[in-house]
Every structure is written in C-alpha cells, then in structure tokens.
C-alpha positions in Angstrom: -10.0 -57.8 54.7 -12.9 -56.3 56.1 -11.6 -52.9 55.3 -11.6 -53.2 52.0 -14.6 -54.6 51.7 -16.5 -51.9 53.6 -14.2 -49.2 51.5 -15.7 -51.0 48.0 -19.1 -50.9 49.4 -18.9 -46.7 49.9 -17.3 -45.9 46.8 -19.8 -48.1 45.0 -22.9 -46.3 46.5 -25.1 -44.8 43.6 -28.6 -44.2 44.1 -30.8 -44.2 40.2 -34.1 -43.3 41.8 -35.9 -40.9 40.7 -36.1 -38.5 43.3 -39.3 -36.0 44.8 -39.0 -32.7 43.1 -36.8 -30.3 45.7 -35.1 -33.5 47.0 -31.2 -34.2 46.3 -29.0 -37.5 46.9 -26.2 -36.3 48.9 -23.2 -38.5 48.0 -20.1 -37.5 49.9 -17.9 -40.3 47.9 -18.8 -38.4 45.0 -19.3 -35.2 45.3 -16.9 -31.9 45.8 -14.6 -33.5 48.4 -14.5 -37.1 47.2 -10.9 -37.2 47.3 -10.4 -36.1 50.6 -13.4 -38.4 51.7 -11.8 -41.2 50.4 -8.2 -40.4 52.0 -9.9 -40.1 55.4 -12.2 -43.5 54.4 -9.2 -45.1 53.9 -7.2 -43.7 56.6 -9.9 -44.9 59.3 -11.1 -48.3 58.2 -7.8 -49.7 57.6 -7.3 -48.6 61.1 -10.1 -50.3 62.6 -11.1 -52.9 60.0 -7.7 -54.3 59.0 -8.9 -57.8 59.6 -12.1 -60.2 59.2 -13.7 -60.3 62.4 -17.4 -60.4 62.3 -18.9 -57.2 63.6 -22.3 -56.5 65.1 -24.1 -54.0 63.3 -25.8 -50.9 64.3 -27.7 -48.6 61.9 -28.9 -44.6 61.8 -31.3 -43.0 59.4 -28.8 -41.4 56.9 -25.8 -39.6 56.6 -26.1 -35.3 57.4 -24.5 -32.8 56.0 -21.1 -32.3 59.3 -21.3 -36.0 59.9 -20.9 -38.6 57.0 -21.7 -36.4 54.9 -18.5 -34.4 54.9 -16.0 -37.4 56.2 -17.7 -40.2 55.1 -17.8 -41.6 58.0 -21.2 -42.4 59.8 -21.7 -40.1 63.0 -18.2 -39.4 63.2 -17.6 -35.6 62.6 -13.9 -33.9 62.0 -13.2 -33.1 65.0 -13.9 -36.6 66.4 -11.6 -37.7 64.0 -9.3 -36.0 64.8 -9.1 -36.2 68.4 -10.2 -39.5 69.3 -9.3 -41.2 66.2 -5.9 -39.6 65.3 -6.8 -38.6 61.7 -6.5 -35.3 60.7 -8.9 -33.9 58.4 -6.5 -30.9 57.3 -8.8 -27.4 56.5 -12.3 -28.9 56.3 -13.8 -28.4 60.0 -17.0 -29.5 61.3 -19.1 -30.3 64.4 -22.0 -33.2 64.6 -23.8 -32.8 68.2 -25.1 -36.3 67.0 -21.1 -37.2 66.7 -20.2 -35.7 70.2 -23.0 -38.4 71.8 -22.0 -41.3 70.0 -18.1 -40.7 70.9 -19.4 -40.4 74.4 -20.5 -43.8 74.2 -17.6 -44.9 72.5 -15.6 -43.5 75.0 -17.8 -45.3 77.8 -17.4 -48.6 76.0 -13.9 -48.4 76.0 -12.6 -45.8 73.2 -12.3 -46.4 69.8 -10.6 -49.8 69.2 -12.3 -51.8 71.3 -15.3 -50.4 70.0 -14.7 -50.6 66.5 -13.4 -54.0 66.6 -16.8 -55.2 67.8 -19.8 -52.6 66.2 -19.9 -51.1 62.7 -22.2 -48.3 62.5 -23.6 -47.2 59.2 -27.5 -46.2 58.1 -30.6 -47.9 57.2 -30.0 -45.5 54.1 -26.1 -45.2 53.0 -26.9 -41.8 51.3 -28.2 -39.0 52.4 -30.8 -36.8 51.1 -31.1 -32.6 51.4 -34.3 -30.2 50.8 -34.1 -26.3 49.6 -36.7 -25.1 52.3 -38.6 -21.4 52.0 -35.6 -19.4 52.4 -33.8 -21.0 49.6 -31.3 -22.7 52.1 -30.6 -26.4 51.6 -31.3 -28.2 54.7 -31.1 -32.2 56.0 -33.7 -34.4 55.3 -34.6 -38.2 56.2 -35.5 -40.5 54.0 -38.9 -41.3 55.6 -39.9 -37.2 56.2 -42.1 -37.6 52.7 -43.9 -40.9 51.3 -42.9 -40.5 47.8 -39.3 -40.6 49.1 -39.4 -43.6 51.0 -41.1 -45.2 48.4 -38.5 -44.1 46.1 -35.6 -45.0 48.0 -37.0 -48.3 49.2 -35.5 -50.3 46.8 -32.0 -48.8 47.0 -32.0 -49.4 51.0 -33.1 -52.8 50.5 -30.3 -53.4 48.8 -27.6 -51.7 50.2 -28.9 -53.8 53.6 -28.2 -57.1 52.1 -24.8 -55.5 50.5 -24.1 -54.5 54.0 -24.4 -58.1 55.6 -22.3 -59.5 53.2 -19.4 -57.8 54.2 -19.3 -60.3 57.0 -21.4 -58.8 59.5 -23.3 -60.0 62.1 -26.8 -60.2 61.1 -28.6 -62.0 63.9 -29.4 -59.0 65.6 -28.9 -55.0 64.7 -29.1 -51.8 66.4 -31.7 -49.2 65.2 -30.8 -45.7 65.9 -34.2 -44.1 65.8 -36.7 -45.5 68.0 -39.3 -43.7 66.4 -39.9 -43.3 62.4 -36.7 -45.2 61.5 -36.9 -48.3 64.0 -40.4 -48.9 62.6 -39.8 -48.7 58.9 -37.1 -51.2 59.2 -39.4 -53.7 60.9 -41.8 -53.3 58.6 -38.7 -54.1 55.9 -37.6 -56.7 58.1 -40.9 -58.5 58.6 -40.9 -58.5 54.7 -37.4 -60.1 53.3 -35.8 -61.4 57.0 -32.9 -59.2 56.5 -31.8 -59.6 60.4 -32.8 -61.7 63.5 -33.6 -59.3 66.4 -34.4 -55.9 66.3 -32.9 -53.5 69.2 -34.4 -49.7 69.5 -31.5 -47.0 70.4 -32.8 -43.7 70.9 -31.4 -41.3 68.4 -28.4 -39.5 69.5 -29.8 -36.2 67.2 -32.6 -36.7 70.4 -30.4 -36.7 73.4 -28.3 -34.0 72.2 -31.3 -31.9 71.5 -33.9 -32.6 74.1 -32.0 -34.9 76.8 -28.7 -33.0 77.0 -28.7 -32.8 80.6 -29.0 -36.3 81.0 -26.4 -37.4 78.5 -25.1 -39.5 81.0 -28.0 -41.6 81.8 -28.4 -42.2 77.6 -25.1 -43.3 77.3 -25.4 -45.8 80.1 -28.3 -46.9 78.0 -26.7 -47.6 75.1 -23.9 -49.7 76.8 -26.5 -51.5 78.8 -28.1 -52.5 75.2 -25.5 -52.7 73.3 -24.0 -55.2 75.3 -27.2 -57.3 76.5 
C-alpha cells in the first residue's frame, strides 16, 4: 500500500551532511516526540493512503517547527488535524498560518479525501533545518537561505526526490510551492537529473498568509485553477 510505503520513507529520513556551523537538522521522526509523530503518521496516512493509486505530487521548501515539524505531517498543523482530519493530537497544540491556507484549499477542492486521494504534498527537502539567531532563540530556516547549506543538503534532496517518486507517484508533472527561491532551485535540479516532466509555480501559502491575507480567497482560487489544469 501506498501508506506504508510513504510511512517507511519518513521514518527512514536521515540527513549525514555536514551542516553550516549554527545550523541544525530538525527531524521530527526522531526527535523528542517521535512516538507521538509516528502514532499520528500512522493514524493519517493509513487514512488517506490505504491503497495504490498514483498521486500527483506537490512539494514545499521544508518542514517548520508547528507544521511537520511537530506532526509530521507536511503543512498540516494540530489543529487541522484535528478538526478536518479527525485525529486527535492529545496535549501537544499548535497553529501553522501556512496550514490554515492550505486546508482552505483543501476545503475548496473538496475536503480532505478527495483531496488526498489525488495530491500528496511533501517538500523539495523532507527535513527541516533551524538557526539560533542574536537573541539566542532558535528560529526556522530554509534550506536555500545560505549557500553552504544548499550545497550541503543538495545531495540528500536529490535523493529523497527520486525516493519520493518511487513510492508510485506521479512524476510527469509537480507542484512547486515557492515561486520564488524554491521553484527555481528545483528547476535548476530538474534541468540536471530529469527528475519530473513539468514544472508548475504555486505561490507559497507562508506568502498569502503574510502579505495577501485579505485576498485569501482569490489565492485559493489560484491554486484550484492550477492544480487542476
């Protein structure tokens, strides 16, 4: 099943790079909730997943601290989990604003099982990276925001890509959250190794929630207009 495959795919994630000094790999499948992660993995891909249908594939920059990064789950926050996916996350609590756009969409498209039985979203970069800025306080941070990172990590995403496609997606065309930065190191990847067919710029939800809030509802019109052309 695809579930299982996807579910052997996260719990295999490792990253041996060496990384910038100040830089940390954050690995929600093994780090201080991995047990929970992987109950609420489980719990939500056997629900969506339980069978081998191809899926189209649509891909952010990498996992943050209230998204992934705490459910393991890309853009999919505890409260969205709980509410429109029926999975309760028990005393860990957090809010995404990248999360809340995306489950807009989602919503728009048709809710979560017809959705999920025809996109899987995950990242360009499975694993997510965090930075101790000025004031000592560890912050997100992408994996193109410093050279010697994306260098570093290169490798690692490379591979994770090609791990991702053999799950059984659908590789002839992809979804690029991140029009900017992100959409233009993949086709620079892309252009290399061939990885995927088409190309298809999203703007970031992180963006819309940020700077284009008041027009959420144009940006998720968007999205359904592209995801389904």
């Amino acid at each position: 099943m695809l579930s299982d495959r996807i579910i052997a795919f996260n719990e295999g994630l490792s990253l041996s790079s060496k990384l910038p000094s100040g830089i940390d790999v954050m690995n929600p499948f093994r780090g201080d909730h991995a047990e929970l992660i992987a109950r609420l993995t489980r719990l939500f891909y056997n629900k969506y997943y339980n069978d081998d249908k191809p899926r189209k594939l649509i891909l952010g920059i990498n996992p943050g601290r209230l998204g992934a990064g705490l459910t393991g789950i890309p853009f999919t926050d505890t409260k969205r989990l709980k509410f429109d996916c029926g999975i309760d996350t028990g005393e860990i609590q957090s809010h995404e604003p990248s999360s809340v756009f995306v489950y807009e969409v989602i919503k728009a498209f048709g809710g979560p099982d017809l959705f999920y039985s025809n996109f899987f979203i995950n990242s360009i970069c499975p694993l997510g990276f965090i930075y101790e800025n000025d004031k000592g306080k560890w912050v997100n941070y992408n994996y193109y925001d410093r050279k010697d990172l994306e260098e570093a990590v290169t490798p690692f995403i490379l591979e994770s890509l090609k791990k991702q496609i053999s799950l059984g997606l659908d590789s002839e065309q992809v979804w690029i959250m991140g029009s900017g930065k992100n959409m233009k190191f993949i086709k620079a990847l892309n252009k290399k190794h061939k990885l995927f067919d088409r190309l298809i710029a999203l703007d970031h939800p992180r963006f819309v929630m940020q700077y284009r809030y008041k027009r959420i509802g144009e940006y998720v019109e968007k999205y359904l207009q592209l995801l389904n052309g």
